[in-house]
Wavefront OBJ file of the C-alpha trace (Angstrom):
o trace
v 99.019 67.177 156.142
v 99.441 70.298 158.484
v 102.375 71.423 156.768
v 100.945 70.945 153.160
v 97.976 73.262 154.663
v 100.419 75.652 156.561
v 102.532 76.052 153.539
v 99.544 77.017 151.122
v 98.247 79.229 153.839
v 101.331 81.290 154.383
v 101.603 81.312 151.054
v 98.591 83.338 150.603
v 98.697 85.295 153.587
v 102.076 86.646 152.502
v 100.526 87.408 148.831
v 97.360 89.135 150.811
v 100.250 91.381 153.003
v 102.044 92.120 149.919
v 98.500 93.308 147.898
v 97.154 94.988 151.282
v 94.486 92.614 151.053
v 94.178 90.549 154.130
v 91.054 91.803 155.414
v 89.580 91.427 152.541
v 91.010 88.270 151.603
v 90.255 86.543 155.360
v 86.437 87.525 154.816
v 86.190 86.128 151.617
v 87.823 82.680 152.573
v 85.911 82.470 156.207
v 82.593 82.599 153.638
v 84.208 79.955 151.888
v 85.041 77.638 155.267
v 81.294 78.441 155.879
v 80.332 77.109 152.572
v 82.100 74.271 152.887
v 80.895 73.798 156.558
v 77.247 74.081 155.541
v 77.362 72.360 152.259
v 79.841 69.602 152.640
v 78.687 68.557 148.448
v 80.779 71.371 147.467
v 84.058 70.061 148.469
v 83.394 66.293 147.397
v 82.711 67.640 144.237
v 85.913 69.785 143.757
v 87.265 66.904 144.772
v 85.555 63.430 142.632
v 87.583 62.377 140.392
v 84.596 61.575 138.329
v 84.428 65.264 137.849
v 87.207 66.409 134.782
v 89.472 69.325 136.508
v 88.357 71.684 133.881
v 84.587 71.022 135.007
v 85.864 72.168 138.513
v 87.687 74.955 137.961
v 84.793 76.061 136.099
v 82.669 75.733 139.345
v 85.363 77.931 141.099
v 84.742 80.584 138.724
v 81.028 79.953 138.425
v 80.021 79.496 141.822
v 82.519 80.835 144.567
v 82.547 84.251 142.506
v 85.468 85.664 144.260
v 86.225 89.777 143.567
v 89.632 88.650 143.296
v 91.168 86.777 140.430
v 93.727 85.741 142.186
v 91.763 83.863 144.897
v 89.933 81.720 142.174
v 93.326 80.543 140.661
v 94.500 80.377 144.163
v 91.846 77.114 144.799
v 92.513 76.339 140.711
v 96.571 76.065 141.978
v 94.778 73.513 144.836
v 93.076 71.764 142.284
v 95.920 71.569 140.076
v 98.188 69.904 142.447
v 95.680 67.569 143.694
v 95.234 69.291 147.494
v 91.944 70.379 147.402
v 90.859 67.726 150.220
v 93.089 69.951 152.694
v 91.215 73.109 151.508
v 89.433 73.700 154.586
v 92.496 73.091 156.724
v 94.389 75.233 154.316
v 91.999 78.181 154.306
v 92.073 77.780 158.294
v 95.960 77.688 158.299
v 95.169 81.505 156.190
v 92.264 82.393 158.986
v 94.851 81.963 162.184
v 98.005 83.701 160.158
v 95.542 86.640 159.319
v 93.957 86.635 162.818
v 97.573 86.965 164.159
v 98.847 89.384 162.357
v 95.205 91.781 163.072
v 95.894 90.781 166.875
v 92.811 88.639 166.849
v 92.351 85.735 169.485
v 91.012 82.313 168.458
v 89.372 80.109 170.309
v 87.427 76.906 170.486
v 83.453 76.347 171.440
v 82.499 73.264 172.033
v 78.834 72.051 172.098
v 76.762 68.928 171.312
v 75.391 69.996 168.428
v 76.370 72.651 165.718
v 75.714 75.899 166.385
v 74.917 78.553 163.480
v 76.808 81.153 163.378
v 75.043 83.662 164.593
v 75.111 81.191 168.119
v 79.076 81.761 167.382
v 79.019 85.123 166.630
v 76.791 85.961 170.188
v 79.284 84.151 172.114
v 82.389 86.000 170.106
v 80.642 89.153 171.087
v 80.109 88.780 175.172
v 83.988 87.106 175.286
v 85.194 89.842 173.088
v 83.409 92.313 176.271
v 84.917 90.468 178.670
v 88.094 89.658 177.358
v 89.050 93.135 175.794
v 90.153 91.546 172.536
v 88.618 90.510 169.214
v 87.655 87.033 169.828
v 87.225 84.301 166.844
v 85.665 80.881 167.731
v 85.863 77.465 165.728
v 82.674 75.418 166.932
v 83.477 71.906 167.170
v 81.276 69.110 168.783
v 81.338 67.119 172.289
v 78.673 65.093 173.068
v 80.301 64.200 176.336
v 79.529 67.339 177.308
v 75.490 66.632 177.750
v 74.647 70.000 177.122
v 75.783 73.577 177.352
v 78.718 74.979 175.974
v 82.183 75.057 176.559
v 84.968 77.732 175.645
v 88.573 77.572 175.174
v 90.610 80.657 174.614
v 94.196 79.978 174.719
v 95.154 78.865 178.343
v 91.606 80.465 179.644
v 88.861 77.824 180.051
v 84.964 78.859 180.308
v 82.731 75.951 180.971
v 78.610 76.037 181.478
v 78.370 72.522 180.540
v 76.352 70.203 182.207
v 79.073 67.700 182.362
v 81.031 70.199 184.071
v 78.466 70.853 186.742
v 77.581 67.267 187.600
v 81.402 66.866 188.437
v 81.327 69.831 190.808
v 78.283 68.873 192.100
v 79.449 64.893 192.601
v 83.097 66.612 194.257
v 80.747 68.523 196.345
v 78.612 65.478 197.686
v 82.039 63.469 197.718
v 83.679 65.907 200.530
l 1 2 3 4 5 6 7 8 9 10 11 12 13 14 15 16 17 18 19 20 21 22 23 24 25 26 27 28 29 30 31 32 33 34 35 36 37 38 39 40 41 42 43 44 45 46 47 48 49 50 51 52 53 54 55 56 57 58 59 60 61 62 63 64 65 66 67 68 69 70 71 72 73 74 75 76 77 78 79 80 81 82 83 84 85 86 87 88 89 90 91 92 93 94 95 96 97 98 99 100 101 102 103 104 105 106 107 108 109 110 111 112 113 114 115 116 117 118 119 120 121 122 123 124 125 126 127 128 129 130 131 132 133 134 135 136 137 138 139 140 141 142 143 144 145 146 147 148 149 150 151 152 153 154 155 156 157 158 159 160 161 162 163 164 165 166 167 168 169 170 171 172 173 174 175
């Protein structure tokens, strides 16, 4: 599966470097991984089979309403060779190529419950400060971590969870 994903993503990053298009392109497909994030309908249905594949490409045109042409026949190539369940991986395979190439870093928050994303983009903000860098964060969830949040950037590790502090405080009692 990850190389399916990394080969469609590379496939349209290089197409967005060749049009000079990759900022534009990158915002238009993180509003799509939103989409998808918030309404998780939208990629069952691009991808029932109960659905004909003319019906969904005409839900591509009809609702993503991309400024590009070439974005909407981008997902209609996805459809057409029977990938679109790998769509968000894909467009996140495009995200991190992008993000690379703009000298962005990416990073992982972890929380017990999903934040929105202006949560995300409050946290991106203060790291970005302290870091020096543009910073982009994927949320994902950890209910092990009881509450609070934890950050992973790279080899750098920023933990306020209250897992995290009931260790340090049971090492603490321990010595």
């Amino acid at each position: 599966m990850l190389e399916v994903c990394l080969r469609y993503g590379t496939a349209l990053f290089s197409l967005a470097l060749e049009t000079d298009k990759v900022i534009k392109w990158q915002k238009e497909m993180k509003e799509l991984i939103y989409l998808i994030e918030e309404n998780g309908e939208l990629l069952e249905l691009l991808n029932s089979k109960f659905v004909s594949i003319d019906e969904r490409k005409d839900i591509v045109d009809n609702v993503l309403l991309f400024e590009d042409e070439e974005l909407s026949s981008f997902i209609k190539l996805i459809l057409d060779n029977g990938r679109i369940s790998y769509l968000k991986d894909i467009l996140y395979s495009f995200n991190t190529l992008c993000n690379r190439h703009r000298g962005i870093l990416e990073g992982y928050v972890y929380s017990v419950e999903q934040l929105n994303k202006s949560q995300i983009e409050s946290i991106e903000n203060a790291l970005s400060k302290k870091e020096g860098k543009i910073i982009e964060l994927r949320n994902l969830i950890d209910k092990s971590l009881i509450g609070g949040l934890k950050v992973v950037i790279e080899d750098r590790v920023y933990d306020d969870s209250i897992k995290f502090h009931l260790e340090k405080m049971k090492t603490t009692l321990i010595k």
